[in-house]
MARVO-836292 format. One record per residue (C-alpha): x, y, z. Coordinates in steps of 0.5 Angstrom, whole numbers, plus 500, padded with zeros to 3 digits. Layout:
VEXPA   X   Y   Z
VEXPA   X   Y   Z
...
//
This chain:
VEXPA   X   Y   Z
VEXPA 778 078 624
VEXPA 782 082 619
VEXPA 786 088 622
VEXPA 783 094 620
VEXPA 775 092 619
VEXPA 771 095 624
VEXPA 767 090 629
VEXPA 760 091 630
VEXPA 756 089 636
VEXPA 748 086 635
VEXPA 744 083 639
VEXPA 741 076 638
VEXPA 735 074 642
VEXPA 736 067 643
VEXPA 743 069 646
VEXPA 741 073 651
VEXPA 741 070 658
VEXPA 741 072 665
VEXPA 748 077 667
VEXPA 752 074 671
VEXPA 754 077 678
VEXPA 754 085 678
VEXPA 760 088 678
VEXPA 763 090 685
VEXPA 764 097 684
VEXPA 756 100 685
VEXPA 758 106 681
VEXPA 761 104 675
VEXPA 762 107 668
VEXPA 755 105 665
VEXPA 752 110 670
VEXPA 756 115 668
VEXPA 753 114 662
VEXPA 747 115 663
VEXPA 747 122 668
VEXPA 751 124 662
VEXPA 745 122 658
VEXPA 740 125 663
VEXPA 744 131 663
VEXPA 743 132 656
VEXPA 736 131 655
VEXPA 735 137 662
VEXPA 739 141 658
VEXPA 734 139 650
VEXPA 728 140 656
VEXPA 731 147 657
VEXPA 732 151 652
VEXPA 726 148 649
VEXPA 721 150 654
VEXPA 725 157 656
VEXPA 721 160 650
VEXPA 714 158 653
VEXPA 715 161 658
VEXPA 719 167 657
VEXPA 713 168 650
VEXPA 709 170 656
VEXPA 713 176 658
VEXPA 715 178 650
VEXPA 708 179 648
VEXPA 706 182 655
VEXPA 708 190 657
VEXPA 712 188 664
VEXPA 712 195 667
VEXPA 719 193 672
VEXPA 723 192 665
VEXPA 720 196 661
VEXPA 726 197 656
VEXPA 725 189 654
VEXPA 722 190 647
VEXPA 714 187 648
VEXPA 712 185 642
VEXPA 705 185 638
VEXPA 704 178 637
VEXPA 696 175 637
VEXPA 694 168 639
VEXPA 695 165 632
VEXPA 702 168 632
VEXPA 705 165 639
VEXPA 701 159 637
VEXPA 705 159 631
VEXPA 711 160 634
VEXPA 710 154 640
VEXPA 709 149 634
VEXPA 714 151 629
VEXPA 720 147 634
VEXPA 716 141 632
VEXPA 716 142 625
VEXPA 723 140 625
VEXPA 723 136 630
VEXPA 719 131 626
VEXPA 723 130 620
VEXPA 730 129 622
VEXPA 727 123 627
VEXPA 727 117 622
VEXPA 733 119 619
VEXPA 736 120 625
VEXPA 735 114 628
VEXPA 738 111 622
VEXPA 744 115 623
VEXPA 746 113 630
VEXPA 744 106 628
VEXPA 749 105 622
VEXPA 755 111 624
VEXPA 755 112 632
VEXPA 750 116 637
VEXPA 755 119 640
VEXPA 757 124 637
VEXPA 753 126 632
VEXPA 749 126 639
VEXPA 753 132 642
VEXPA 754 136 636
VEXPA 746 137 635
VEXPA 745 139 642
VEXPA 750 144 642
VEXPA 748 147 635
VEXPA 741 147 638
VEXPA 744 150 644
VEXPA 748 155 639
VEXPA 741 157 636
VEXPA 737 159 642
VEXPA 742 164 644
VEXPA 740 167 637
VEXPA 733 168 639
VEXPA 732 175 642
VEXPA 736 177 636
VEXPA 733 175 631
VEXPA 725 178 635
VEXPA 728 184 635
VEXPA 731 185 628
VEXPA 728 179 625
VEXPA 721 178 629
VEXPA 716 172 629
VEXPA 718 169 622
VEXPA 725 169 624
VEXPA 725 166 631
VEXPA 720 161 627
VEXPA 726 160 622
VEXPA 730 158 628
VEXPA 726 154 631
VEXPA 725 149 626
VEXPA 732 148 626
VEXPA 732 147 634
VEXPA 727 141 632
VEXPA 731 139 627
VEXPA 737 139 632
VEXPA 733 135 638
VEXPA 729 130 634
VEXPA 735 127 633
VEXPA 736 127 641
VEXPA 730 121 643
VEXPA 734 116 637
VEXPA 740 116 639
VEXPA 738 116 647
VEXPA 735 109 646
VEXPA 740 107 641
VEXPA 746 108 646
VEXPA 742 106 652
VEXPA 741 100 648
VEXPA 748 098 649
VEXPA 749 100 656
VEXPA 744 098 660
VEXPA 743 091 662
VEXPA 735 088 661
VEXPA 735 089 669
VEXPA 737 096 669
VEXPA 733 099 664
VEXPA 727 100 667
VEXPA 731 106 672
VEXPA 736 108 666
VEXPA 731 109 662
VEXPA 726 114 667
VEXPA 733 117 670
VEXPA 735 119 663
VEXPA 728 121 660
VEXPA 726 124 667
VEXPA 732 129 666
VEXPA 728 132 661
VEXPA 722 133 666
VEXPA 727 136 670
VEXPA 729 140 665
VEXPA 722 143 665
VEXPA 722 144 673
VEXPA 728 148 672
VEXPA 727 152 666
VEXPA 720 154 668
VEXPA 722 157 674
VEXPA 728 160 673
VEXPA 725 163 666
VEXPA 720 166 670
VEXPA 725 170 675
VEXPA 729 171 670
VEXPA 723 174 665
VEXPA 721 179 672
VEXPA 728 180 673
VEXPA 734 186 670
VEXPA 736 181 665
VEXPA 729 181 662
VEXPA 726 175 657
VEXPA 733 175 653
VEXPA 736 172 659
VEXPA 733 166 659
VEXPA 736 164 651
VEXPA 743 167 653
VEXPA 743 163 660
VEXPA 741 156 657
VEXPA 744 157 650
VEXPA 751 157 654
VEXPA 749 151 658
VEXPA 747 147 653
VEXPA 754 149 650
VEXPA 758 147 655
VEXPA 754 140 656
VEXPA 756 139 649
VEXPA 763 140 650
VEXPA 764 136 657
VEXPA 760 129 653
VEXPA 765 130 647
VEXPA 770 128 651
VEXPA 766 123 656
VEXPA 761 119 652
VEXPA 763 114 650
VEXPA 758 109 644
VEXPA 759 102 648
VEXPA 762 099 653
VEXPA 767 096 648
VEXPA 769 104 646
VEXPA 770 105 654
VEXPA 777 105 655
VEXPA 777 105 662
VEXPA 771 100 663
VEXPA 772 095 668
VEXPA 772 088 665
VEXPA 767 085 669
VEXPA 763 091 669
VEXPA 763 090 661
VEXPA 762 083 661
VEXPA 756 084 666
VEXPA 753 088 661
VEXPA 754 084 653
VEXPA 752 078 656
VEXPA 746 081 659
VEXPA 744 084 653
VEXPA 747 078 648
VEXPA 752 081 645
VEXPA 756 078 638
VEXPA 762 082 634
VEXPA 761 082 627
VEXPA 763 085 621
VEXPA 757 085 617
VEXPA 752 091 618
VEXPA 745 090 620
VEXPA 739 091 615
VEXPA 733 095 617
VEXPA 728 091 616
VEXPA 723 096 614
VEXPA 716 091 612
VEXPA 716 087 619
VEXPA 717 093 622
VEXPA 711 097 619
VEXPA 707 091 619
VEXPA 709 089 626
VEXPA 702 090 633
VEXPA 706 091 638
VEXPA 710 097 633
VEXPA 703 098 632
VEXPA 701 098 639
VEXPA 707 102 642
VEXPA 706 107 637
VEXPA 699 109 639
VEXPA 701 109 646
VEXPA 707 114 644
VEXPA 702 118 641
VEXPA 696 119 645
VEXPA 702 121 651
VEXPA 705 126 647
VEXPA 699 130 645
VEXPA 697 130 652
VEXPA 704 132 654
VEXPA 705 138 649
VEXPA 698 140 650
VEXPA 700 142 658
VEXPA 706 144 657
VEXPA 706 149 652
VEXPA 699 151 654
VEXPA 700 151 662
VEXPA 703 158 662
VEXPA 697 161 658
VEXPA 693 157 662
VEXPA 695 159 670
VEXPA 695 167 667
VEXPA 689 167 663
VEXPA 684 163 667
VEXPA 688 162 673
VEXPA 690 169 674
VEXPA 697 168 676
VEXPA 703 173 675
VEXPA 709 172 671
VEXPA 713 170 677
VEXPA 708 167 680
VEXPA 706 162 673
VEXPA 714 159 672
VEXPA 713 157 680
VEXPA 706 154 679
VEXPA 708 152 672
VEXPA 714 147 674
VEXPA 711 145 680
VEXPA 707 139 676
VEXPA 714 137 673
VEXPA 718 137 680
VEXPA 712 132 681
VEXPA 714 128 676
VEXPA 721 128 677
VEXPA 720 126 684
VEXPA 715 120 682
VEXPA 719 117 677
VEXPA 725 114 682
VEXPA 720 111 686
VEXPA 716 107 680
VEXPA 722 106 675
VEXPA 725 103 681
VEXPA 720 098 683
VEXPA 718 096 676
VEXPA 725 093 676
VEXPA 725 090 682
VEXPA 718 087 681
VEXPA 720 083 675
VEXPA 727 082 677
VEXPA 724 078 683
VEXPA 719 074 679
VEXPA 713 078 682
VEXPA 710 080 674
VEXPA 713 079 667
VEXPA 716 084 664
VEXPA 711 085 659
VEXPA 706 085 665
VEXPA 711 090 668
VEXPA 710 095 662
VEXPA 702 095 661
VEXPA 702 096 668
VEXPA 706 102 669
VEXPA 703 104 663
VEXPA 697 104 665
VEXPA 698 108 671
VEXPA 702 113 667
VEXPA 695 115 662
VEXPA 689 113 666
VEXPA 690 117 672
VEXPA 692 123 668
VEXPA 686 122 664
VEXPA 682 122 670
VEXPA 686 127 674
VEXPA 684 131 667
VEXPA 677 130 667
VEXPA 677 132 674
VEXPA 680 139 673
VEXPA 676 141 667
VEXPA 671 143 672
VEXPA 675 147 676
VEXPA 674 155 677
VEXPA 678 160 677
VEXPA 675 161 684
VEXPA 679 154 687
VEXPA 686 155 683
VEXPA 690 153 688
VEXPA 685 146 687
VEXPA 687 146 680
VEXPA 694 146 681
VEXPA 694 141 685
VEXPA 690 137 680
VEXPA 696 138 674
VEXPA 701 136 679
VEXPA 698 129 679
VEXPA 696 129 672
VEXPA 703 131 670
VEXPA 707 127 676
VEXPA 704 121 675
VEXPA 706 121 667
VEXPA 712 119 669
VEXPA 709 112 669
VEXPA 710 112 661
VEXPA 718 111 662
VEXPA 718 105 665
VEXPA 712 103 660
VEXPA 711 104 653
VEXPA 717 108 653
VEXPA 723 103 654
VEXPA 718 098 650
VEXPA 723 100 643
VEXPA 729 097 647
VEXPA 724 091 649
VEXPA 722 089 642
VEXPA 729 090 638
VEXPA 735 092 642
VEXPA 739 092 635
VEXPA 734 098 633
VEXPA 732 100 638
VEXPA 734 108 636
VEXPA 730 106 629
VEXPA 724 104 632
VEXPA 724 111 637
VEXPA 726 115 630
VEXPA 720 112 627
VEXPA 715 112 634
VEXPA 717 119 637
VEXPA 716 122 629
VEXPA 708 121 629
VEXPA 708 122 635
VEXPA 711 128 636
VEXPA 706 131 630
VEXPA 701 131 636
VEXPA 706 137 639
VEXPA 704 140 633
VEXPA 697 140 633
VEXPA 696 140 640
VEXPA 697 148 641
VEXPA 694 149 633
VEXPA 688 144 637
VEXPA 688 149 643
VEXPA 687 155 638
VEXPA 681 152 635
VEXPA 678 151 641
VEXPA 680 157 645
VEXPA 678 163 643
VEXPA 677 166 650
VEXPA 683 164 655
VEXPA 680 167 660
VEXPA 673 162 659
VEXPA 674 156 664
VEXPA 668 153 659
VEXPA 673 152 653
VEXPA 679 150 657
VEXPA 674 144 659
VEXPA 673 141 652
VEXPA 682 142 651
VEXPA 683 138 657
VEXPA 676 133 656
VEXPA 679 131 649
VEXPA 686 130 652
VEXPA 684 125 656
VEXPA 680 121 651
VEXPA 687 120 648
VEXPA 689 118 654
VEXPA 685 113 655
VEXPA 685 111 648
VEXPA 692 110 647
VEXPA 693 106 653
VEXPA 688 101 653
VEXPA 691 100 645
VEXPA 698 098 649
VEXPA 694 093 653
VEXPA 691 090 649
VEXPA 696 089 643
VEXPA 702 091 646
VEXPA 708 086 647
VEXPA 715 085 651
VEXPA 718 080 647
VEXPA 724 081 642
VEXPA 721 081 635
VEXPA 723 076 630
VEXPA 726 081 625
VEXPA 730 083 631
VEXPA 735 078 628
VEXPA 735 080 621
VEXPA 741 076 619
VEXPA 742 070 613
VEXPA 743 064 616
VEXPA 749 064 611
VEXPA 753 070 615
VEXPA 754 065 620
VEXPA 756 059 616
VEXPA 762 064 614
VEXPA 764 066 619
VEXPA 762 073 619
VEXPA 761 072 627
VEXPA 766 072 632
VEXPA 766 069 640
VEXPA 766 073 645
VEXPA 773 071 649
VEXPA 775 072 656
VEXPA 779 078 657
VEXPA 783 076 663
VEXPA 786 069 662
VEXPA 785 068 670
VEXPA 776 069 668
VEXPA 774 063 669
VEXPA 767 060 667
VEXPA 765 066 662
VEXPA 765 062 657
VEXPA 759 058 659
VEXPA 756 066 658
VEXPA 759 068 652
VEXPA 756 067 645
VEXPA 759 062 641
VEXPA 758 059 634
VEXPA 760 051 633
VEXPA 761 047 627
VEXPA 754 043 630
VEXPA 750 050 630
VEXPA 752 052 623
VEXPA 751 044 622
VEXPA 744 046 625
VEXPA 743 051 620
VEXPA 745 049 614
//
């Protein structure tokens, strides 16, 4: 290899095998990565959902703290503001997962959620000299930052985490967000009821996400092969699970295959009905406990949290046992995925349709029905939601930027949905029809993923000329240590009788 030329490390299909012996340190630097991670998406959950909640204390007279502001803004503006994050959020998604394929995600990671940490800290300034139309304004760009957060997610998690592991890696790191809504909900509400009032809640997270920024900078690193530290056998642990091969050649997004692709297809479908019914509960859920429900401000951030909490707690269990499971051999991957799926989207949907005929009469029924709605969600993580990596390691970051885009405009439409719906809050009748019509995507997403969804590496993973080969272009990956013995029976090789082959 010519000094000074970066090396680029892919994954090929057909070189992926078995990993060898875990490595025997049992926290290595691969599970740092992904606390930090986790850490990273709790603080984008945040900020992100602190205004949800804290919306309710600025559009209401709070007569603890009556020198906070309370502003005048109707449904229709508060609806506005809730789906304006998602404006950005959309649009930088695609870009974005290109980027972190092409440039590193690492950093162009921290930046965004440091700058989307920085924004919200200007929140209560800009309602209060600006009003709604300025906070709009800093909401789209709170989007623009975050869209670009699932993208690099999956692109570093598809350099760190073995095939075995990403089933738990994957729910650790995007459970950290429903960790992020526990958190956030319920100290947004105390925070809103307290002396610092509703600005607090945008000043106390912003400086968090602030400072988690600052700390990934210097501790995150793109790959195990950027990690300086990284034990030897840890990093081989890792590439030869995941097939890794050095070369100097860029991979070209294969766009057509992509787009023309069923299990794309199908995962898409499956994203999009999870996130509709997941935005719809979290941004409404507040409205829902204090209109039709009745609870208190204080009150609504705990009741509000508690389906998150669930979610959070649930998910160790389901992530753990799925890898497990096909790790034993007990079901196939792809068996895996539908199955968690599955439990991920039909038992909220019937969680759903038991809670829209629930009064107001038997709230504390209904709240228990929204932690098992929202609890059981988390299922998705070790189903559609690791599917990208599964389908195209080298692009998984792409497929998420391209998956989460559309469907996160459902994000957009959720709260505008509800305000066509919901004319009254406090009618029990028109919050029956948001929550039916939730769990009719539910289901319908899900038995799309079952039927058309695969678990497989896709063709067009492996987008490159039989040409490369032949020139050389690839490099076999060596042992490090002159006393490793056998690991080359694991690493990736090119002879002259595969090139022949080609040829």
């Amino acid at each position: 290899m010519t000094p000074g030329i970066h090396k680029r490390r892919i994954s090929r299909a057909e070189n992926m095998k078995d990993p060898l012996n875990r490595p025997k340190a049992s926290i290595g630097c691969r599970h740092v990565q992904v606390l930090m991670l986790t850490f990273g998406f709790f603080c984008c959950y945040a900020v992100r959902v602190a205004l949800s909640i804290s919306l309710v204390a600025m559009v209401k007279d709070n007569l603890d703290n009556p020198e906070f502001k309370r502003f005048d803004w109707n449904s229709n503006i508060q609806n506005w503001i809730l789906s304006s994050f998602f404006w950005g959020y959309v649009i930088t998604h695609i870009p974005s997962g290109e980027l972190a394929q092409r440039l590193g995600a690492q950093k162009f990671f921290c930046f965004a959620v440091g700058l989307c940490g920085l924004l919200t800290m200007f929140i209560p300034v800009a309602a209060t000299y600006g009003g709604w139309q300025l906070v709009i304004v800093l909401r789209v760009a709170t989007g623009a930052c975050q869209g670009v957060v699932p993208p690099c997610i999956h692109s570093i998690l598809s350099k760190w985490v073995p095939v075995e592991e990403r089933g738990r890696a994957g729910s650790c790191t995007y459970s950290g967000g429903w960790f992020g809504n526990v958190i956030a909900l319920l100290s947004c509400g105390m925070i809103s009821g307290s002396s610092l009032g509703w600005p607090g809640s945008f000043y106390i997270w912003g400086s968090i996400t602030i400072f988690w920024a600052v700390v990934y900078y210097f501790i995150g690193k793109e790959s195990p092969a950027d990690h300086p530290n990284i034990p030897y056998d840890e990093k081989e642990y890792i590439e030869t699970s995941l097939g890794v091969t050095e070369t100097v050649e860029p991979l070209k997004t294969p766009w057509i295959p992509i787009l023309t692709s069923v299990p794309v297809w199908a995962l898409l479908i499956a994203q999009c009905s999870q996130a509709w019914g997941f935005w719809m509960l979290l941004t409404k859920t507040p409205t829902y406990m204090d209109n039709a429900l009745g609870y208190k401000i204080e009150e609504n951030g705990v009741f509000s949290a508690l389906p998150y909490l669930a979610a959070w707690l649930i998910g160790f269990p389901i992530s753990f046992a799925s890898d497990k499971l096909v790790k034993k051999g007990y079901v196939s991957l792809q068996a895996m995925r539908k199955i968690a799926n599955t439990i991920g989207e039909f038992i909220p949907a019937a969680a759903l349709i038991g809670l829209s005929f629930i009064t107001s009469e038997h709230r504390n029924i209904a709240v228990a029905v929204l932690i098992v709605s929202v609890g059981f969600n988390v299922a998705v993580f070790s189903g559609h939601q690791m599917n990208h990596m599964d389908l195209s390691p080298n692009f998984a970051g792409t497929l998420m930027g391209i998956t989460n885009a559309t469907a996160n405009i459902c994000g957009i439409l959720a709260p505008l949905i509800y305000g066509i719906i919901v004319s009254d809050p406090t009618n029990i009748t028109q919050w029956r029809k948001v929550y039916l019509l939730s769990a009719a995507i539910y289901i319908i997403g899900n038995l799309a993923f079952v039927f058309f969804g695969k678990a497989t590496v896709q063709p067009w993973n492996d987008d490159l000329k039989k040409t490369q080969l032949m020139n050389g272009n690839f490099e076999i990956k060596k042992p490090e240590k002159k006393n490793e013995k056998n690991t080359l029976s694991h690493s990736i090789s090119y002879s002259q009788n595969t090139q022949q082959d080609l040829k």
